[in-house]
N, C-alpha and C positions, 0 to 999 in steps of 0.2 A: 425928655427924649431929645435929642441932638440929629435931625433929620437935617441937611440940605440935597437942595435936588438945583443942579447945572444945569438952564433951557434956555434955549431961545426963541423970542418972542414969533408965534407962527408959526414955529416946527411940528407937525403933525405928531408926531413921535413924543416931542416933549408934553404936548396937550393931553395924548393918552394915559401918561403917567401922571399928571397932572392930577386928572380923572380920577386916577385907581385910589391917589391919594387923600385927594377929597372926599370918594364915595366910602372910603375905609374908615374914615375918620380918625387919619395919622395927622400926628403935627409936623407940620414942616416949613423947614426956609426957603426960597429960590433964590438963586443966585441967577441974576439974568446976565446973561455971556453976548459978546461982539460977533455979529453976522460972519466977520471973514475969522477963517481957520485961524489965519499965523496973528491976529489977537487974541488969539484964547489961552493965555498963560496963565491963569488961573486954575483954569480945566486940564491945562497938561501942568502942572505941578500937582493937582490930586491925583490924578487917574493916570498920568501918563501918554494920553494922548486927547485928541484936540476935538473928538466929537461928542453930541449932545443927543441925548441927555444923559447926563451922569447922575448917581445917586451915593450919598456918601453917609452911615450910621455912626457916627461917631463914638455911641456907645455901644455899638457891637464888633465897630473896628471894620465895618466892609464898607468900602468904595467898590460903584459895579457901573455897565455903560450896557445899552443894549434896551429899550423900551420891555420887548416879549421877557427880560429876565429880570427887569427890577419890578415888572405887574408880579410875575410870580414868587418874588422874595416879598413884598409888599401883602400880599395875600398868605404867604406862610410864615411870614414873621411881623409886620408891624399892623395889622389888622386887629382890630377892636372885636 
């Protein structure tokens, strides 16, 4: 499985996915991203735009942002 997940280090938001991931027992990468916005071209060349956390399936093809919608893709699709 080809999980990464875009957070940065302290973000509330990226901790809780963090979590979902963990407690699911999905495998995954993190990609730790730069504090300020206009450094994150990494995160806006996958997703488009520059905030965190991002989630990216490589084998199901979806990149998604938003913590409340990658818990519940996390929980209906990569959960154990």
């Amino acid at each position: 499985m080809s999980v990464t997940l875009y957070a940065l280090d302290g973000c509330p938001y990226c901790e809780k996915v963090h979590d979902a991931l963990r407690d699911r027992d999905v495998d995954y990468e993190t990609e730790w991203v730069e504090a300020l916005h206009s450094e994150r071209d990494e995160v806006k060349r996958v997703s488009g735009q520059r905030g965190v956390p991002v989630l990216v399936d490589d084998e199901r093809g979806v990149t998604m942002a938003e913590s409340e919608r990658i818990v519940e893709y996390v929980d209906a699709t990569l959960a154990r």
